[in-house]
N, C-alpha and C positions, 0 to 999 in steps of 0.2 A: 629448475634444472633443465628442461625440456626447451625455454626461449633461449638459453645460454649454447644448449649445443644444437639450436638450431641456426644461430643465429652464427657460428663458426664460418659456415659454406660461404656465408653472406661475404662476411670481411676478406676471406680467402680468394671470393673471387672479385672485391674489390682494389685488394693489394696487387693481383694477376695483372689486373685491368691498368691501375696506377702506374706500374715498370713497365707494361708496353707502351703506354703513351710516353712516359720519359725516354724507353731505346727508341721511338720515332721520332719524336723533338730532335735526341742526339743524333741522328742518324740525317736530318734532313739538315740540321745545323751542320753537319761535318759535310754533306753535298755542296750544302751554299759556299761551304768555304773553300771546298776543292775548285769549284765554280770560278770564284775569284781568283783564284790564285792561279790555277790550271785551263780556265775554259773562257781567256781572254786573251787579251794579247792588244800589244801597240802597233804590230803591222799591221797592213790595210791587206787583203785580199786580192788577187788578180785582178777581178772587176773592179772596185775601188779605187785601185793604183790607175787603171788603163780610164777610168772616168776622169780621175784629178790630172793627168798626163794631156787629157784634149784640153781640159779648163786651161792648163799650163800655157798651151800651143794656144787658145784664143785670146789671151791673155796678152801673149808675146806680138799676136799680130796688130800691127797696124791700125788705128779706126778705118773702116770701107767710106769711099766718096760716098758723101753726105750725109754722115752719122757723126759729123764733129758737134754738134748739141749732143748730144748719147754722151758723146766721150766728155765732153765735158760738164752733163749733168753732176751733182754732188751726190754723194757717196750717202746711199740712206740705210737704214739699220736692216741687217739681212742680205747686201749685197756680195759679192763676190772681189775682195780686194787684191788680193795676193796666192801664190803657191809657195809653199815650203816644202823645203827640204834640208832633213840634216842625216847625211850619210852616217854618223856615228851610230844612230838609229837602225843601220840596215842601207843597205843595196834596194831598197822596195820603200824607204819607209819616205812616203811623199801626201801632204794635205792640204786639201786648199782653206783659206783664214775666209772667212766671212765679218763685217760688219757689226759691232755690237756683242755683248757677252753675255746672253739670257741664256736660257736653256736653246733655245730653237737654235741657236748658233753652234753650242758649244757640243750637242748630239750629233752635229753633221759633219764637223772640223774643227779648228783653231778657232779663235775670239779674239778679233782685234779691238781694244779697247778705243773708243771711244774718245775725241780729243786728244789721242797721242800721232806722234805721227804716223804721216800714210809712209811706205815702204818707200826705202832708200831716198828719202827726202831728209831733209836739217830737222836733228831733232830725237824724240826715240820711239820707235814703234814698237809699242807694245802686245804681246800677243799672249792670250792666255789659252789652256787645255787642260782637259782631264785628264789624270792619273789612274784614274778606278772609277767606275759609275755600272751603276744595275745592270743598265743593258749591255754590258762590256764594252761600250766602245770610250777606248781612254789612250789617244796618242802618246801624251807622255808619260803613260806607265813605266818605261825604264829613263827617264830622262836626269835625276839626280846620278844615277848608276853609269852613263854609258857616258853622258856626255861634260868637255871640259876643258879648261881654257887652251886654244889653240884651235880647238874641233870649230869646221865650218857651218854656216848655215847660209843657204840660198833660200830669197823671195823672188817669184817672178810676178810683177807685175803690169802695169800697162808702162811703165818707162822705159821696161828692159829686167835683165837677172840683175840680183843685187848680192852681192856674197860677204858675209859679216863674218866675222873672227869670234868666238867668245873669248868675250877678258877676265871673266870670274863669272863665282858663283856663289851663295849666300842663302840662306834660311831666315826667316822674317818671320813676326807676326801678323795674322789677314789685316792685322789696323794697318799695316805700316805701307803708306798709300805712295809714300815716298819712290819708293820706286818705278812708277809711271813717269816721274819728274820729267823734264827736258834733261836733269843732271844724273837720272836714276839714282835720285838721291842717294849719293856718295861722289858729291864733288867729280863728275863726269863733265867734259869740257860740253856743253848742251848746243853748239857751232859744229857739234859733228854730227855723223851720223849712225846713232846708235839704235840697236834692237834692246830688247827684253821680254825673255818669255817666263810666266810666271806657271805651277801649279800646287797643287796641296799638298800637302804631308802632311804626316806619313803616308804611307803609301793606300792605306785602306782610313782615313780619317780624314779632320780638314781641322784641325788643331795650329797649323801651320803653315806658310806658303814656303816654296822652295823658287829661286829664281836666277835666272840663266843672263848674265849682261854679255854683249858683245859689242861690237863696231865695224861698220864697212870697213874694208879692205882693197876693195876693187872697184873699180868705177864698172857701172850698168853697160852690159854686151847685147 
């Protein structure tokens, strides 16, 4: 009888100990998810914008006497190919595309895929971004939501601005590669010049790509 009620205190203050570690688990789980939902965002910051805004402007200029080797080097992975912008996004919402789609790209800006075309040239440049990622930085977090056919997008790159139209928009599975095509696989005439931006869905998974087609509009200014 003596080990039974002594042995009370024990489990009483095991059971104590067990609900507080479940209200901390729940508690830190419901931060993370406030976190996501609340403590990110697609705009860039003042500094961010005013950094991608000079990229913009060296971009736009001219190669300087005697850096035409420079300019004409080829495009290697991690470079600096284009600026976007797509005002549906925002009044602010502006990033520059780098070279290649690993993490090191895709942590700092947009992800221009590899093998598609470079901006406003024949053909379609493909560009990919985050929706949601740990460190909150995820451009096209509102991008299924905000943006849609008719809404513009500008690339500024070394040719001039390029301003694309979207023509649609579409949900995919990650196999379906088809959409980098020349034709964005769906029968797109691939003699033009067409965008596609691709990112995950939902919004906090990667179950699905969600993707954005467009086509120039405007010849480069």
């Amino acid at each position: 009888m003596r080990t039974r009620v002594a042995g009370r205190p024990v489990r009483r203050l095991l059971l104590v100990m067990a609900a507080a570690l479940a209200l901390a688990a729940g508690t830190a789980l419901g931060s993370y998810a406030v976190w996501l939902r609340v403590g990110t965002g697609a705009a860039p910051d003042a500094g961010e914008a005013a950094r991608t805004d000079r990229l913009a402007s060296a971009l736009a200029r001219p190669p300087a006497a005697g850096n035409a080797a420079e300019a004409a080097r080829p495009v290697r992975r991690g470079d600096l190919v284009a600026v976007v912008r797509i005002p549906a996004l925002g009044p602010t919402w502006v990033y520059p595309v780098y070279e290649g789609t690993d993490d090191a790209e895709l942590s700092r800006g947009l992800a221009h895929y590899p093998g598609t075309a470079a901006p406003g040239a024949v053909g379609n440049f493909a560009v990919a971004g985050h929706r949601s990622s740990l460190s909150g930085f995820e451009p096209f977090a509102d991008l299924p939501e905000l943006v849609h056919p008719g809404d513009e997008i500008t690339a500024t790159a070394r040719g001039g601005v390029y301003t694309y139209v979207v023509t649609a928009t579409r949900n995919v599975s990650p196999r379906d590669v088809a959409v980098l095509a020349a034709d964005q696989g769906r029968g797109a005439d691939p003699a033009q010049r067409l965008i596609t931006l691709t990112t995950c869905t939902p919004r906090f998974g990667h179950s699905g790509r969600y993707v954005v087609f467009g086509r120039l509009e405007a010849p480069p200014r």
